[in-house]
Predicted model as a PDB file, atoms N, CA, C, CB and O in Angstrom, pLDDT in the B-factor column:
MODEL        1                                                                  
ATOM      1  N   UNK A   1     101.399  77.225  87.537  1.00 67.00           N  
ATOM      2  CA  UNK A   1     100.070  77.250  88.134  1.00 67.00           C  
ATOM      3  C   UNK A   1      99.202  76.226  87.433  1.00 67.00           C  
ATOM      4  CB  UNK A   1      99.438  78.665  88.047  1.00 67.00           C  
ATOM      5  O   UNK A   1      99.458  76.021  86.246  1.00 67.00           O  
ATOM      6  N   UNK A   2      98.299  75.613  87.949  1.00 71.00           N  
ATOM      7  CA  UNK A   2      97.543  74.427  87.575  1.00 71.00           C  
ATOM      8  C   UNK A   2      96.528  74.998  86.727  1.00 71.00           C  
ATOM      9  CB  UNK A   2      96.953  73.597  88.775  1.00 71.00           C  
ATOM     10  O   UNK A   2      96.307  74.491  85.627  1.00 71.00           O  
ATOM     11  N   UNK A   3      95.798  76.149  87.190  1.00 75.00           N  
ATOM     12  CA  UNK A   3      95.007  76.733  86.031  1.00 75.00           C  
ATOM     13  C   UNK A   3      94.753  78.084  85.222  1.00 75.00           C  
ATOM     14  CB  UNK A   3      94.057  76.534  86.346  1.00 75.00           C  
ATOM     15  O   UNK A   3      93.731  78.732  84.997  1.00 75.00           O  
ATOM     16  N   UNK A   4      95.874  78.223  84.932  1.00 80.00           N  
ATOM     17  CA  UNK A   4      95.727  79.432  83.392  1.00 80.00           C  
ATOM     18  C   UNK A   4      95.103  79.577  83.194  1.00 80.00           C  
ATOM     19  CB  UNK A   4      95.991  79.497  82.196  1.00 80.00           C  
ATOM     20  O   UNK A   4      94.346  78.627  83.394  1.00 80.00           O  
ATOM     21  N   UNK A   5      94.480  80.714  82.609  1.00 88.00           N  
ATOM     22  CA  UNK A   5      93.410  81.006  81.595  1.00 88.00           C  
ATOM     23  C   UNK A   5      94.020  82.728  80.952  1.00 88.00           C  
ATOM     24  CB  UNK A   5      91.563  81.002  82.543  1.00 88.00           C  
ATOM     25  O   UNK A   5      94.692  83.438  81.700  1.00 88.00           O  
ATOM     26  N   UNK A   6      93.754  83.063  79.900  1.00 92.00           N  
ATOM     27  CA  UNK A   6      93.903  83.612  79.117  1.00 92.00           C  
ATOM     28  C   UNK A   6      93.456  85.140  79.532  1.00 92.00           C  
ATOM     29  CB  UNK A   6      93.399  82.931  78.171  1.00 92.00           C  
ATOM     30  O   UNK A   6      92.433  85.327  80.190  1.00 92.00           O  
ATOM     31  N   UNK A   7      94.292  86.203  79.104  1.00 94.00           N  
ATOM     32  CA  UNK A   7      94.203  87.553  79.570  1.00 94.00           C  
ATOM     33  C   UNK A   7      92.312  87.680  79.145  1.00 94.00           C  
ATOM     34  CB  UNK A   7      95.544  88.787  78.583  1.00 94.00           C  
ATOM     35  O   UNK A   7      91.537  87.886  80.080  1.00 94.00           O  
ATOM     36  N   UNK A   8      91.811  87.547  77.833  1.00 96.00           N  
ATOM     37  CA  UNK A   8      90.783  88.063  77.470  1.00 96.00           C  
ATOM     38  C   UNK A   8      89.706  87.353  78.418  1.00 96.00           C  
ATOM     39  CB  UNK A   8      90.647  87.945  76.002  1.00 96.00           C  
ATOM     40  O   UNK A   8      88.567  87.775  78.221  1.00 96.00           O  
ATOM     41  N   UNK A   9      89.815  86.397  79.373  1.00 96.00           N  
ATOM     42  CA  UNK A   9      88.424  85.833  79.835  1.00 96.00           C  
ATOM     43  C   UNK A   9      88.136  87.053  81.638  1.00 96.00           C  
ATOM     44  CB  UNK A   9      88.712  83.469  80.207  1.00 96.00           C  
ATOM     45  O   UNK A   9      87.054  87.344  82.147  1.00 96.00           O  
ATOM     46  N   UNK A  10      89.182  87.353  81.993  1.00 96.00           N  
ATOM     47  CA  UNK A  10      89.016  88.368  83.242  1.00 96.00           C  
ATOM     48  C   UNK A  10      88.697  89.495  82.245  1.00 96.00           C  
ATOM     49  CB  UNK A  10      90.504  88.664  84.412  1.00 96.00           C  
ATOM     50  O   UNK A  10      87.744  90.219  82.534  1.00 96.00           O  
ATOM     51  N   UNK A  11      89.436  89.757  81.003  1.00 97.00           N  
ATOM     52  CA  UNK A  11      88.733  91.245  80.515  1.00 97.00           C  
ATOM     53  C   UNK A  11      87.184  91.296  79.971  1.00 97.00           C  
ATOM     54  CB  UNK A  11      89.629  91.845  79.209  1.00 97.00           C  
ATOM     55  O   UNK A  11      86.582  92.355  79.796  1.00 97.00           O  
ATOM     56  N   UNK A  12      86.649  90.045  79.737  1.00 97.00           N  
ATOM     57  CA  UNK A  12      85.054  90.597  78.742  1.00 97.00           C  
ATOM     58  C   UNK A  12      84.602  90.898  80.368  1.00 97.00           C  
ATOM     59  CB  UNK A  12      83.694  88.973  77.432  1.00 97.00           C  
ATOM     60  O   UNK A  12      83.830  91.851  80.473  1.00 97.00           O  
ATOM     61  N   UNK A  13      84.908  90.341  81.419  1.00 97.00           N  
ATOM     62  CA  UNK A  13      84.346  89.939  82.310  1.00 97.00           C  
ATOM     63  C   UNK A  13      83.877  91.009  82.826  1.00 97.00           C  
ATOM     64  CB  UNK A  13      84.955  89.207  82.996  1.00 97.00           C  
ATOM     65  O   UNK A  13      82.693  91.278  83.027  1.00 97.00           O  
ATOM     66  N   UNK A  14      85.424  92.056  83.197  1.00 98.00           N  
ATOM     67  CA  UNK A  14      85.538  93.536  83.985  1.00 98.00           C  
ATOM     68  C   UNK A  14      85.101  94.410  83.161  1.00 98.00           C  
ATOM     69  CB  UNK A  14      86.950  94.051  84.442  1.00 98.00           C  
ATOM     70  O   UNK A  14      84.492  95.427  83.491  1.00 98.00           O  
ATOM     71  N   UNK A  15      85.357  94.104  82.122  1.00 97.00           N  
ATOM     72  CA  UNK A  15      84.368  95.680  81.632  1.00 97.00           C  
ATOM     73  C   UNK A  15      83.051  95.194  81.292  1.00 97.00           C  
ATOM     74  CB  UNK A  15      84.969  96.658  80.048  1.00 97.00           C  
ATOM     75  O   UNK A  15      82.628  95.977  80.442  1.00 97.00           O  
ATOM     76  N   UNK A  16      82.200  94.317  81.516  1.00 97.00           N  
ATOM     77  CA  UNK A  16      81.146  94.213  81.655  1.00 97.00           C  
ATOM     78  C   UNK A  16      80.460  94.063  83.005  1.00 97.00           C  
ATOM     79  CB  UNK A  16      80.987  93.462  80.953  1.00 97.00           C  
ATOM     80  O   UNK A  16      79.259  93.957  83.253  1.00 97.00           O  
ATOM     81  N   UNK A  17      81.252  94.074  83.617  1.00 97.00           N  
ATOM     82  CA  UNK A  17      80.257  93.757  84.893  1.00 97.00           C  
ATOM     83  C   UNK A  17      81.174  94.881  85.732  1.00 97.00           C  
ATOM     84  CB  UNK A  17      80.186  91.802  85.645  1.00 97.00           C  
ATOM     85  O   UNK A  17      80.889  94.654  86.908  1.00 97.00           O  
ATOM     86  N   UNK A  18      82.091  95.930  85.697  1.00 97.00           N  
ATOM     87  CA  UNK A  18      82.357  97.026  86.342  1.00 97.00           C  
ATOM     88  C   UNK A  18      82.529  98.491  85.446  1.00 97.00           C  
ATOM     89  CB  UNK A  18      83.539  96.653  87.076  1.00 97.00           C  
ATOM     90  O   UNK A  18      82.577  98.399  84.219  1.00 97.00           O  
ATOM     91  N   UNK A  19      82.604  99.613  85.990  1.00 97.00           N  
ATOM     92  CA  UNK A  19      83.093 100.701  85.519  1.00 97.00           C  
ATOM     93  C   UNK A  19      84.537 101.162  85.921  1.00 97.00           C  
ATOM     94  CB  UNK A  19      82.209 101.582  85.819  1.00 97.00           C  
ATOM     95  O   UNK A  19      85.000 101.039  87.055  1.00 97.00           O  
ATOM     96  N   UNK A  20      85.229 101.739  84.782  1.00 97.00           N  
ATOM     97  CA  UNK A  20      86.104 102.660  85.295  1.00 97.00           C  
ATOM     98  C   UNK A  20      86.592 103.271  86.394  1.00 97.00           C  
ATOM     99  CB  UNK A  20      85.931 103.268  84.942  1.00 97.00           C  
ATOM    100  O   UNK A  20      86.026 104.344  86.603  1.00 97.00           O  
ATOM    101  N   UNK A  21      87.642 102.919  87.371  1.00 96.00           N  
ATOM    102  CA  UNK A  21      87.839 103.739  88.860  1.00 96.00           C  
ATOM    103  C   UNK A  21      87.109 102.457  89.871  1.00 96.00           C  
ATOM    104  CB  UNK A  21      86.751 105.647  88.958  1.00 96.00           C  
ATOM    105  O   UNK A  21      87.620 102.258  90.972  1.00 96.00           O  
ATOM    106  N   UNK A  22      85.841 101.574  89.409  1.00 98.00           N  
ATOM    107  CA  UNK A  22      85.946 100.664  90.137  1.00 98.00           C  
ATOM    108  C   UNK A  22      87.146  99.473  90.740  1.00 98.00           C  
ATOM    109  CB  UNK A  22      85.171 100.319  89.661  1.00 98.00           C  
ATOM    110  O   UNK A  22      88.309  99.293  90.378  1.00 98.00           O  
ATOM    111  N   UNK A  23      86.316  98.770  91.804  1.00 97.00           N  
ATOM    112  CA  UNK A  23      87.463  98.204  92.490  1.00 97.00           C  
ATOM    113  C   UNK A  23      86.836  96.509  92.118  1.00 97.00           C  
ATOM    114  CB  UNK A  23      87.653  98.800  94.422  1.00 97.00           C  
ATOM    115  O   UNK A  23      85.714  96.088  92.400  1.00 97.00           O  
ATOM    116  N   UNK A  24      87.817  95.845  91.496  1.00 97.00           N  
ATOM    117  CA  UNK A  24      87.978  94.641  91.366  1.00 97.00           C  
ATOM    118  C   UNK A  24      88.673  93.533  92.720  1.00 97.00           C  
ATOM    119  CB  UNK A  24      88.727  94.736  90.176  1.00 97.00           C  
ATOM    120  O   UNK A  24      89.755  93.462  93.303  1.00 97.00           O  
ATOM    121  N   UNK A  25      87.327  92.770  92.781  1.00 97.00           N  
ATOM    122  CA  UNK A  25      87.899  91.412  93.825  1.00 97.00           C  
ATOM    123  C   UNK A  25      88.543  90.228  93.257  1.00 97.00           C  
ATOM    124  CB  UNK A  25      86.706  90.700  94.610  1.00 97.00           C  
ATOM    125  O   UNK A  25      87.803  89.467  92.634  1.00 97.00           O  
ATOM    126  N   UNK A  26      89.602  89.974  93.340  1.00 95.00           N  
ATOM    127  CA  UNK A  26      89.890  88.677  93.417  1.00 95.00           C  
ATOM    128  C   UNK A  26      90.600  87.520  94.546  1.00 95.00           C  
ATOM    129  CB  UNK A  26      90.470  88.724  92.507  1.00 95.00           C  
ATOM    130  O   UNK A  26      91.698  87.155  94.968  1.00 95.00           O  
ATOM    131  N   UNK A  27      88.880  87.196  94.715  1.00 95.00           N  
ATOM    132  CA  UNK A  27      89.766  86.269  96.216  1.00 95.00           C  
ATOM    133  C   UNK A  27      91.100  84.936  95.784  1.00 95.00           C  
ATOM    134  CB  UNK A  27      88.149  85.073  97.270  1.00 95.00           C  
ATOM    135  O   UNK A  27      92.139  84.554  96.322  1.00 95.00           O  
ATOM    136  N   UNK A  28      90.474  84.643  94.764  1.00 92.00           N  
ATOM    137  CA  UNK A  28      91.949  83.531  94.602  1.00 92.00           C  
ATOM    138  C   UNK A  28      92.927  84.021  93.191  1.00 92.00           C  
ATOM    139  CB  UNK A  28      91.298  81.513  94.218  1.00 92.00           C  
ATOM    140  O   UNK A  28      92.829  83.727  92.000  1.00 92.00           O  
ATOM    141  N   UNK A  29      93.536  84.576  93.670  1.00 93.00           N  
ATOM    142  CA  UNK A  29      94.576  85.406  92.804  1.00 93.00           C  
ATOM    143  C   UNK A  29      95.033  84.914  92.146  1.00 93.00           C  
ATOM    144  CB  UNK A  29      95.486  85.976  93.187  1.00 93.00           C  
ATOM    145  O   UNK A  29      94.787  85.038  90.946  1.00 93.00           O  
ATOM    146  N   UNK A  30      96.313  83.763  92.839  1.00 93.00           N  
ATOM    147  CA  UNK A  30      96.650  82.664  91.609  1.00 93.00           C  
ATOM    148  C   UNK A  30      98.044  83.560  91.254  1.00 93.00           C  
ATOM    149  CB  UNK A  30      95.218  82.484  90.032  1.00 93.00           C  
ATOM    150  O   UNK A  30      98.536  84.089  92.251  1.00 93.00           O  
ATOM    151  N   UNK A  31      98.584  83.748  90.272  1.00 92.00           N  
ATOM    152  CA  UNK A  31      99.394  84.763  89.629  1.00 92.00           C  
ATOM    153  C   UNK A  31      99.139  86.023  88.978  1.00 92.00           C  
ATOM    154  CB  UNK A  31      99.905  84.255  88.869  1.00 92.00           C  
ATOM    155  O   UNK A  31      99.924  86.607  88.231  1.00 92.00           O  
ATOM    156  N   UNK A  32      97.841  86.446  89.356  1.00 94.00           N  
ATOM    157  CA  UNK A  32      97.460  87.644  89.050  1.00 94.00           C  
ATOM    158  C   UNK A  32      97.046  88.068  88.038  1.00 94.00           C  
ATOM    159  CB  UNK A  32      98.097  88.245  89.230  1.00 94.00           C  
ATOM    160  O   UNK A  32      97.077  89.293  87.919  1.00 94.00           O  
ATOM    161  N   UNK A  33      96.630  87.447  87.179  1.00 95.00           N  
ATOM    162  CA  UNK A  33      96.207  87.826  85.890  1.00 95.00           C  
ATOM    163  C   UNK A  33      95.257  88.718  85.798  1.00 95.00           C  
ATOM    164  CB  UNK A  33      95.831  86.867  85.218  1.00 95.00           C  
ATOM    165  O   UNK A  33      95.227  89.736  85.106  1.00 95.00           O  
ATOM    166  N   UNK A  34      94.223  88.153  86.766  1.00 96.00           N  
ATOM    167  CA  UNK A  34      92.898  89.561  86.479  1.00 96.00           C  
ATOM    168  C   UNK A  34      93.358  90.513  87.373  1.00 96.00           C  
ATOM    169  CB  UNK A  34      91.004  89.233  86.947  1.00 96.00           C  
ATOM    170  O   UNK A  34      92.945  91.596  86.960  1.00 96.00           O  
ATOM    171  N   UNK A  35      94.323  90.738  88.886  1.00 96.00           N  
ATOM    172  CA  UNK A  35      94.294  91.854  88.774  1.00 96.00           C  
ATOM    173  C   UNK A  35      95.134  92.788  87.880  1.00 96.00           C  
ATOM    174  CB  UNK A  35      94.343  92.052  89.756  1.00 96.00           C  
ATOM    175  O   UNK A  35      95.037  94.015  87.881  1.00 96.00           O  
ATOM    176  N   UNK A  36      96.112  91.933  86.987  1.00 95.00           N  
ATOM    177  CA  UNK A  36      96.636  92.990  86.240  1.00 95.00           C  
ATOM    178  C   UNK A  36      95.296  93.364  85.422  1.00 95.00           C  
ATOM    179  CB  UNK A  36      98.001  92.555  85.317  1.00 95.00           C  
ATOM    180  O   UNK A  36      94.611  94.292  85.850  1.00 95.00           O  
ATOM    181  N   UNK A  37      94.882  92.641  84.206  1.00 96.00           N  
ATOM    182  CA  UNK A  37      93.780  92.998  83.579  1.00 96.00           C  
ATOM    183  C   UNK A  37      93.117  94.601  84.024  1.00 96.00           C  
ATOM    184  CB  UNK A  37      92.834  91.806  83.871  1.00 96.00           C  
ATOM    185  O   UNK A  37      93.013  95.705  83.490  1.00 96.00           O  
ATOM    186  N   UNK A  38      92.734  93.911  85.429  1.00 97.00           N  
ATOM    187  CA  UNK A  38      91.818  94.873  85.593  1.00 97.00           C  
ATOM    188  C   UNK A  38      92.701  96.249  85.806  1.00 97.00           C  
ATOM    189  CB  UNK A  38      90.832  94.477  86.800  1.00 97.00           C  
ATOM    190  O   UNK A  38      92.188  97.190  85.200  1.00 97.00           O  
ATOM    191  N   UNK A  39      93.555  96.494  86.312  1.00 95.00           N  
ATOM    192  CA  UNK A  39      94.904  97.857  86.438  1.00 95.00           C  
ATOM    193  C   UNK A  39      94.748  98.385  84.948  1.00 95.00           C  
ATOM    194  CB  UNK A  39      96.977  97.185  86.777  1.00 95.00           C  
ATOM    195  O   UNK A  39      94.445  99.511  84.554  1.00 95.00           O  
ATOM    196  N   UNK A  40      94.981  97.480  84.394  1.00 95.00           N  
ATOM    197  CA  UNK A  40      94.928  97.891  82.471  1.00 95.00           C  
ATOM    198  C   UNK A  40      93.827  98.367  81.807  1.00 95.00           C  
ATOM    199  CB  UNK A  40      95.119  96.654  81.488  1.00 95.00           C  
ATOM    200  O   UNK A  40      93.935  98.893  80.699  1.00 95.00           O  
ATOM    201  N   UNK A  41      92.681  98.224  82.423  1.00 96.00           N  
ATOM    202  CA  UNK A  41      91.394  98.545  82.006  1.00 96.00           C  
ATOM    203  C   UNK A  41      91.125  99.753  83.358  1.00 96.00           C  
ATOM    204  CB  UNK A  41      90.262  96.994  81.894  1.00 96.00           C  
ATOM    205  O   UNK A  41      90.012  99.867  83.872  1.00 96.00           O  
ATOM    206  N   UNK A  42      91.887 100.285  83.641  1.00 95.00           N  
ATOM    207  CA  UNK A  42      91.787 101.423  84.638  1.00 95.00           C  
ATOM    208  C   UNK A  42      90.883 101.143  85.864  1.00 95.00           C  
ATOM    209  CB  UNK A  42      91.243 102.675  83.925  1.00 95.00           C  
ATOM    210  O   UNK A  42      90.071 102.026  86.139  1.00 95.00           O  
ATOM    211  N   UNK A  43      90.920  99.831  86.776  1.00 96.00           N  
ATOM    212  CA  UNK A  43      90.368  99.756  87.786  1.00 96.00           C  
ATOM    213  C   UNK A  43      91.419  99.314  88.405  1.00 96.00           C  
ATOM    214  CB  UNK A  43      89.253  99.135  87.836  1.00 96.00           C  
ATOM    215  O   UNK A  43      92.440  98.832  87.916  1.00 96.00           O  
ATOM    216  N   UNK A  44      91.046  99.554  89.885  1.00 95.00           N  
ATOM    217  CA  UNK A  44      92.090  99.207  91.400  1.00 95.00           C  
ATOM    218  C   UNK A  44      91.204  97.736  90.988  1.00 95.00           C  
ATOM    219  CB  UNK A  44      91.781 100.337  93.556  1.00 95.00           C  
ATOM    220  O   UNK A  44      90.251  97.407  90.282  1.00 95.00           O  
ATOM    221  N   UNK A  45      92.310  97.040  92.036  1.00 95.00           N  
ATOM    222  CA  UNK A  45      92.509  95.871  92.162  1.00 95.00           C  
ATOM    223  C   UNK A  45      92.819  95.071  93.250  1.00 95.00           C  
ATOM    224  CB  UNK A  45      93.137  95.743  91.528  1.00 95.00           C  
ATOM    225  O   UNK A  45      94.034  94.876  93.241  1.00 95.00           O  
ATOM    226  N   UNK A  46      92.040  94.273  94.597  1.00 95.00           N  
ATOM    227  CA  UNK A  46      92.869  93.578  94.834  1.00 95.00           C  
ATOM    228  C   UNK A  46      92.344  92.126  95.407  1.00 95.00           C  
ATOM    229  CB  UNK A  46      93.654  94.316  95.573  1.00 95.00           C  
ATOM    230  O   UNK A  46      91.152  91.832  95.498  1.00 95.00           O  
ATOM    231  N   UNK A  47      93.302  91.378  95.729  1.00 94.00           N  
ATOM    232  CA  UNK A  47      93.247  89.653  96.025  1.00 94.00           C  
ATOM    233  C   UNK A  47      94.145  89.354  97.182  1.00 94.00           C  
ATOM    234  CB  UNK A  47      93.842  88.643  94.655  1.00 94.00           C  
ATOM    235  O   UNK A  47      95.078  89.831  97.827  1.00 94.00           O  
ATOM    236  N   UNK A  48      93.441  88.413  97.106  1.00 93.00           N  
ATOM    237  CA  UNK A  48      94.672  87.478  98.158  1.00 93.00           C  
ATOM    238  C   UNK A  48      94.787  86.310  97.589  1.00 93.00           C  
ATOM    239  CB  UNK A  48      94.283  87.101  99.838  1.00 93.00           C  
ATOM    240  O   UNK A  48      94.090  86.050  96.608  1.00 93.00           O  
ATOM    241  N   UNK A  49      95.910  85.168  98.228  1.00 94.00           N  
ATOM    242  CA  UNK A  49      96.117  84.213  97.445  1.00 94.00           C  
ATOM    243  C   UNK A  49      97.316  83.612  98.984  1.00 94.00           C  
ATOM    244  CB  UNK A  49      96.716  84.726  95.573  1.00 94.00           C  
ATOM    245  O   UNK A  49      98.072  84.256  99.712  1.00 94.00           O  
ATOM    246  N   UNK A  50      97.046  82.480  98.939  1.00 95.00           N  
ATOM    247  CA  UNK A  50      97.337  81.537 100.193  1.00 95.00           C  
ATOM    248  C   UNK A  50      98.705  81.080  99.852  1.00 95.00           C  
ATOM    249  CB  UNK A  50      96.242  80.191 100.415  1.00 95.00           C  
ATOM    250  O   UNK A  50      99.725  81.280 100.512  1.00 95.00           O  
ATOM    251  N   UNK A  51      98.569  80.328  98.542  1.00 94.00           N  
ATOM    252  CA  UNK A  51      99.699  79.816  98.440  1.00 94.00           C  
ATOM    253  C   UNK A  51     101.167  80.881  97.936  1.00 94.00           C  
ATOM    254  CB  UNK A  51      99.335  78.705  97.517  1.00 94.00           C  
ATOM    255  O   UNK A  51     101.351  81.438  96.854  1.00 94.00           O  
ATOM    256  N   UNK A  52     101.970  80.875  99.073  1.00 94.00           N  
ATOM    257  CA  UNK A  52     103.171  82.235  98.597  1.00 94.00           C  
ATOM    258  C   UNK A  52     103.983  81.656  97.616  1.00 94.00           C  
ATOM    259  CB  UNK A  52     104.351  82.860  99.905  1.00 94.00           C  
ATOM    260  O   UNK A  52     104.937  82.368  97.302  1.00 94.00           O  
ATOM    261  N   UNK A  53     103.889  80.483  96.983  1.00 94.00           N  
ATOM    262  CA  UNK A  53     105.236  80.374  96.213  1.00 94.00           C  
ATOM    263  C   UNK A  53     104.409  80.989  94.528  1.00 94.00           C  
ATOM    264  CB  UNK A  53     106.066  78.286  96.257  1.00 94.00           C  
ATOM    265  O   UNK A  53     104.907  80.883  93.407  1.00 94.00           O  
ATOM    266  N   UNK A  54     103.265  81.512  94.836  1.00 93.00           N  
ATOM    267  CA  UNK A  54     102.664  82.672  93.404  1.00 93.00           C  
ATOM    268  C   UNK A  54     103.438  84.300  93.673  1.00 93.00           C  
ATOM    269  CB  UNK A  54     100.365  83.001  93.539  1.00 93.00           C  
ATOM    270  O   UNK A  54     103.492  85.256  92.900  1.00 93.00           O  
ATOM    271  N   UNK A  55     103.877  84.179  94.813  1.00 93.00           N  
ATOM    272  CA  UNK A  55     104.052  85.781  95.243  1.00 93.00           C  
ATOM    273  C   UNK A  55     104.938  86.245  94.500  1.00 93.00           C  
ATOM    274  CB  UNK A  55     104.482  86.143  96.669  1.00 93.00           C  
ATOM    275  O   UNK A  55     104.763  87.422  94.183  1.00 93.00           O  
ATOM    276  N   UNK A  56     106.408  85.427  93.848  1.00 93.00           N  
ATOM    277  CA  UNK A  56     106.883  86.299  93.011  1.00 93.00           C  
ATOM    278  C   UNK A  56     106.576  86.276  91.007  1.00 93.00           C  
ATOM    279  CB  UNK A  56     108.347  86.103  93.469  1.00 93.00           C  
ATOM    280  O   UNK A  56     107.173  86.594  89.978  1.00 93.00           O  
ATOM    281  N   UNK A  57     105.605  85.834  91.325  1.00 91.00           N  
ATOM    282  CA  UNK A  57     105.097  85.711  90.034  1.00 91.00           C  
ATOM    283  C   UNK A  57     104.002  86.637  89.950  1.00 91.00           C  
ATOM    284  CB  UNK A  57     104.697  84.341  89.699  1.00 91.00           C  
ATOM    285  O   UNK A  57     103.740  86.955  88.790  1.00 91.00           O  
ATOM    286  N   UNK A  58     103.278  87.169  90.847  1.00 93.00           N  
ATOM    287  CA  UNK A  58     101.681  87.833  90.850  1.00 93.00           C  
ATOM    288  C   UNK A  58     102.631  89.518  91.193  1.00 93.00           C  
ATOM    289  CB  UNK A  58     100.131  86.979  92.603  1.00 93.00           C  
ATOM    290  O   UNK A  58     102.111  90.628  91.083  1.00 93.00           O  
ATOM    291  N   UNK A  59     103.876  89.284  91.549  1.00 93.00           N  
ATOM    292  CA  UNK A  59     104.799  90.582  91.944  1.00 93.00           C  
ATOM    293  C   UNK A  59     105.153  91.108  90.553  1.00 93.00           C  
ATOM    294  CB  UNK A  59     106.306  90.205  92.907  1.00 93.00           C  
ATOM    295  O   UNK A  59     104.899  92.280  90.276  1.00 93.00           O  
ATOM    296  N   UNK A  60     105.665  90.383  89.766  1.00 91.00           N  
ATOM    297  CA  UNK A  60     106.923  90.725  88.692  1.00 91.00           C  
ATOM    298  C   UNK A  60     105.203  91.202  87.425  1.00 91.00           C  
ATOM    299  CB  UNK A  60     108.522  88.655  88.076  1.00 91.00           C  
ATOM    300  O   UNK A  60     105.058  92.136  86.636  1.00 91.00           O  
ATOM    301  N   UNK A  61     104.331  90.144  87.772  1.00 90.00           N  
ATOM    302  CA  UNK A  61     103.547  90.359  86.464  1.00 90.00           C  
ATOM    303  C   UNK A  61     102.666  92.054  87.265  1.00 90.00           C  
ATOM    304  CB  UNK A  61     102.185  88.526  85.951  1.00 90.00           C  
ATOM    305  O   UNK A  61     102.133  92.840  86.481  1.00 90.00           O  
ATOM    306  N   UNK A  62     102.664  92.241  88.217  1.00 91.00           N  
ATOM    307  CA  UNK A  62     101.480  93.886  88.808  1.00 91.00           C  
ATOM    308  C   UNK A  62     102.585  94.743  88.625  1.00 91.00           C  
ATOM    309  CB  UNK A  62     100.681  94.104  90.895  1.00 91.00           C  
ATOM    310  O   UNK A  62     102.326  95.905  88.312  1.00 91.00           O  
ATOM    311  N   UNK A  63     103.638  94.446  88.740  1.00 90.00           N  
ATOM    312  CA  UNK A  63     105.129  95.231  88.622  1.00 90.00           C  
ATOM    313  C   UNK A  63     105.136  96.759  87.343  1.00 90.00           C  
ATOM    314  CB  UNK A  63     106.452  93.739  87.920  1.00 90.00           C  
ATOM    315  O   UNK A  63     105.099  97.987  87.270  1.00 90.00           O  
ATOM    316  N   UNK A  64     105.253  94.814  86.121  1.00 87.00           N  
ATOM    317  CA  UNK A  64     104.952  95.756  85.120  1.00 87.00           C  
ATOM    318  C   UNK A  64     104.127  96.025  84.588  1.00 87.00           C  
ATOM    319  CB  UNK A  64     105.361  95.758  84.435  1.00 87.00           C  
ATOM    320  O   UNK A  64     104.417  96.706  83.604  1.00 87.00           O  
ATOM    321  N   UNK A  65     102.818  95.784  84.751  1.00 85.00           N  
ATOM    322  CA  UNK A  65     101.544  96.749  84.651  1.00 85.00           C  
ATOM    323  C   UNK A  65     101.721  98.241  85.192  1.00 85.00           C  
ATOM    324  CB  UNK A  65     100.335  96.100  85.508  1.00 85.00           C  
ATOM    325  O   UNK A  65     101.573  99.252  84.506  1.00 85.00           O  
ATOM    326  N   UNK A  66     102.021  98.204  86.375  1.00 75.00           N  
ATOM    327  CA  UNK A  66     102.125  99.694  86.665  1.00 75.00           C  
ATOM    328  C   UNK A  66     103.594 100.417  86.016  1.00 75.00           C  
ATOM    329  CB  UNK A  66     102.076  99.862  88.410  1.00 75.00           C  
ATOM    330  O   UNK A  66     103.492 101.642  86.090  1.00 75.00           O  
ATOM    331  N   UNK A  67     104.449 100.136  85.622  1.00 73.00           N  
ATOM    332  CA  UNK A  67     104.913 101.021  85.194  1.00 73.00           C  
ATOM    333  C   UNK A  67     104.613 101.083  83.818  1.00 73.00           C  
ATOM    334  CB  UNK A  67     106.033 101.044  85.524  1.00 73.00           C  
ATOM    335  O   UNK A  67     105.474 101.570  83.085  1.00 73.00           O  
ATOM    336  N   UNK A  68     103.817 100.780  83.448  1.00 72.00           N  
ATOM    337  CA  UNK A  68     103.331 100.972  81.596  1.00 72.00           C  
ATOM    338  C   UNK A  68     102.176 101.715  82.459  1.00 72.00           C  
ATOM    339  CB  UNK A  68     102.781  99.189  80.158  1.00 72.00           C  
ATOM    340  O   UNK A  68     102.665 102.828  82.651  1.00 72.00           O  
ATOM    341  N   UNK A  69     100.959 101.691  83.053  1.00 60.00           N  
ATOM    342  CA  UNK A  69     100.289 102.215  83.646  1.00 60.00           C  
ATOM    343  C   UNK A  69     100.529 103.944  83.820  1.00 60.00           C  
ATOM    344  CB  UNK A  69     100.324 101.427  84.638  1.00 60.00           C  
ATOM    345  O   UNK A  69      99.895 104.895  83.363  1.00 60.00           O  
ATOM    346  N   UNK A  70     101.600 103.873  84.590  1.00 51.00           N  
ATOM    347  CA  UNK A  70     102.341 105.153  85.134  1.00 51.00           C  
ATOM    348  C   UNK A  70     102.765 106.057  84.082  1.00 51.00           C  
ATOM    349  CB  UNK A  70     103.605 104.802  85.938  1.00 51.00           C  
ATOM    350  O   UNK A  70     103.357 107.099  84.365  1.00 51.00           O  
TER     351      UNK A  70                                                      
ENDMDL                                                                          
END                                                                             
């Protein structure tokens, strides 16, 4: 992916600007980083994202969030 960024910049983000059980947007998903983040910080989550060749990358990384989640 062309632009990375680091687990901690979606987290100061979500727990400051949502609560717990809230629902996190992310329109350009990318590989999913904030919505895992946000799953991990106990909010739903969701995005879309255009380009499919992220799909098995934004899959494998929400994958295992939820089963550590679970």
């Amino acid at each position: 992916h062309p632009a990375p960024f680091p687990d901690e910049m979606p987290k100061r983000l979500i727990k400051l600007h949502s609560f717990y059980g809230d629902t996190v947007l992310d329109p350009f998903l990318g590989t999913g980083t904030t919505a895992k983040v946000a799953l991990e910080l106990g909010r739903k989550a969701i995005g879309y994202e255009l380009n499919k060749e992220y799909e098995p990358l934004i899959t494998k990384k929400l994958t295992a969030v939820e089963q550590c989640v679970l």
